[in-house]
C-alpha positions in Angstrom: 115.2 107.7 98.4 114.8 104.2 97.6 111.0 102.5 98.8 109.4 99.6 98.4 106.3 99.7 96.3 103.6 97.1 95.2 102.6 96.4 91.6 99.7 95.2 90.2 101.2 92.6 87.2 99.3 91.3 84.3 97.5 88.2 84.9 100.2 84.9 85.8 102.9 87.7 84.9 104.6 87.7 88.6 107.5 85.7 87.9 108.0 87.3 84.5 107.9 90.6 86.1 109.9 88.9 89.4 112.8 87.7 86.5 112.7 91.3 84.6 112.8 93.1 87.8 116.3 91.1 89.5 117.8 91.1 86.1 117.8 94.8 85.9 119.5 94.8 89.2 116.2 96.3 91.2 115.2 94.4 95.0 112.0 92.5 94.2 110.0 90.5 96.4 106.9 88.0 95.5 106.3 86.0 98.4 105.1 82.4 97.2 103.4 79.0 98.7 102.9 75.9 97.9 99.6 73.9 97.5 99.8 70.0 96.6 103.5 70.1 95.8 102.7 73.7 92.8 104.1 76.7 93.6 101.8 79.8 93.9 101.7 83.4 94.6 100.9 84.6 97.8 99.3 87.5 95.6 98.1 86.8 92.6 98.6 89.8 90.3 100.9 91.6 92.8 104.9 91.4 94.0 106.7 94.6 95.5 109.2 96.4 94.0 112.3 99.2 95.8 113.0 101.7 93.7 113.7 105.2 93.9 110.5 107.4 93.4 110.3 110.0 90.9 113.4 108.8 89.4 112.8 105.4 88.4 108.7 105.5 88.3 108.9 105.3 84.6 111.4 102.8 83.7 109.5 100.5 86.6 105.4 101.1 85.5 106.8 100.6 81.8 108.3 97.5 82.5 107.0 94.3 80.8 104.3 92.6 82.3 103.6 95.4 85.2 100.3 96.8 84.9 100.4 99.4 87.4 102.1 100.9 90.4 100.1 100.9 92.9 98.5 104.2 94.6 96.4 107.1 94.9 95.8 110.5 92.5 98.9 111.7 94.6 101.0 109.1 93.3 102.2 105.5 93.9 102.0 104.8 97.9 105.1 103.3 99.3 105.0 100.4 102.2 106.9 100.4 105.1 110.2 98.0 105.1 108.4 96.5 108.5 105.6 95.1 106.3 107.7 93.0 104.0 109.5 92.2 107.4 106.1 90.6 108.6 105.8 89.0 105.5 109.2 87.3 105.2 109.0 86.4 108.8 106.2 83.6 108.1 108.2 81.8 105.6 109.6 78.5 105.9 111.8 77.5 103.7 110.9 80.8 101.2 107.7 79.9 101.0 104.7 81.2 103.4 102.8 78.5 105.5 99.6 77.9 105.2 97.3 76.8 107.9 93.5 76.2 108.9 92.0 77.7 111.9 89.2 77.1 114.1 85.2 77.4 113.5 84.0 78.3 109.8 83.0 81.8 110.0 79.4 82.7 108.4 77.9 85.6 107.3 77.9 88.5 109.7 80.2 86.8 112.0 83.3 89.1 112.9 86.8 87.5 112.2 90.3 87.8 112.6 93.0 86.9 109.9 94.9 84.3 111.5 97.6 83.5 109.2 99.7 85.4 106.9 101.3 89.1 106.2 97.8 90.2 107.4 97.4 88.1 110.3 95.6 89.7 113.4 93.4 92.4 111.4 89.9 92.1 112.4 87.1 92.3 109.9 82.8 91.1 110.0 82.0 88.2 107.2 80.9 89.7 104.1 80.3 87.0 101.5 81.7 84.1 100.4 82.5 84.1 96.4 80.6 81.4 94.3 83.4 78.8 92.5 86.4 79.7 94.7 87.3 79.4 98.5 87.8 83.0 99.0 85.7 85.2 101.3 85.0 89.2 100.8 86.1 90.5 104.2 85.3 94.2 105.4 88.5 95.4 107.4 88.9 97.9 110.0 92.0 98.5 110.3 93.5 102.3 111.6 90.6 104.2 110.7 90.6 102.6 107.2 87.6 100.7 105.8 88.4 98.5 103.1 87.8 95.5 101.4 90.3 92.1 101.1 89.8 89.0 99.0 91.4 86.2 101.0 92.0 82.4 101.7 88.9 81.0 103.6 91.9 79.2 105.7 93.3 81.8 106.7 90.0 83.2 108.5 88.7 82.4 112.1 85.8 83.4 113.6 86.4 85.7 116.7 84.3 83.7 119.7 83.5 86.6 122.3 
C-alpha cells in the first residue's frame, strides 16, 4: 500500500531530492515560502515522499541526497494523507503564508502555533535560540511530549 512518508535530506538537498524523486515517477511534496522575494523550505532538511513500504524502502532511503526515512526501531512512520491535506490547504499560490501574530511570547509563557501545517498545537515557551529567530517549543499534543524548532512568527502567546 502506497503512504506518504517524510525524509530527512542532506543539508539544501530538498529540491535535489524534490527533482530525483518526480523524475522517477514517485508523488513528492516539499511545501515552500517565500521571504523577501527567495524561495524557501517550509522544512529545512525535510519533504515527504508516497511510496509503497517494504517494497520500495530501499530504492527511496538510497536515493541521492536523502539521508533518512524518517521513523522509529519499528520502521519508517507513515503520515496520514489529512496532514499533507492541512499543509496544502494554507498555500497561496504554492507557497505557504506567512504571518505575525499577537504579543511576543517569553519564557515560560504557554503558546499556541498560529500559522502553518502545525497551527493550533499548544506548547509552554522553552528558549529562544541565540543567532536565529527560532524558538524551542515543548508540545503536548495527544499524549506526546516533544520538541519543535519553529518560526518565532508563527507563535502567540495564549492570554487566559
Amino acid at each position: 500500500m502506497f503512504r506518504w512518508f517524510v525524509l530527512n535530506t542532506k543539508p539544501k538537498k530538498e529540491s535535489q531530492v524534490e527533482r530525483l524523486f518526480q523524475q522517477g515517477g514517485f508523488e513528492v511534496y516539499n511545501p515552500k515560502y517565500r521571504d523577501e522575494g527567495r524561495v524557501h523550505p517550509f522544512f529545512p532538511g525535510y519533504a515527504f515522499v508516497r511510496f509503497e513500504h517494504p517494497g520500495q524502502y530501499k530504492m527511496v532511503k538510497y536515493t541521492r541526497g536523502v539521508k533518512s526515512i524518517v521513523g522509529n526501531d519499528a520502521g519508517p512512520v507513515p503520515i496520514e494523507d489529512e496532514i499533507l491535506a492541512g499543509i496544502r490547504a494554507r498555500e497561496v499560490d504554492g507557497y505557504i503564508e506567512l504571518s505575525k501574530y499577537g504579543v511576543a511570547p517569553e519564557v515560560g509563557d504557554e503558546i499556541e502555533v498560529a500559522g502553518g501545517p502545525l497551527k493550533g498545537m499548544r506548547g509552554v515557551f522553552k528558549k529562544e535560540l541565540s543567532g536565529q529567530d527560532r524558538v524551542l517549543i515543548l508540545l503536548n499534543y495527544v499524549s506526546y511530549q516533544g520538541q519543535l524548532l519553529i518560526e518565532r512568527e508563527k507563535l502567540k502567546k495564549v492570554i487566559s
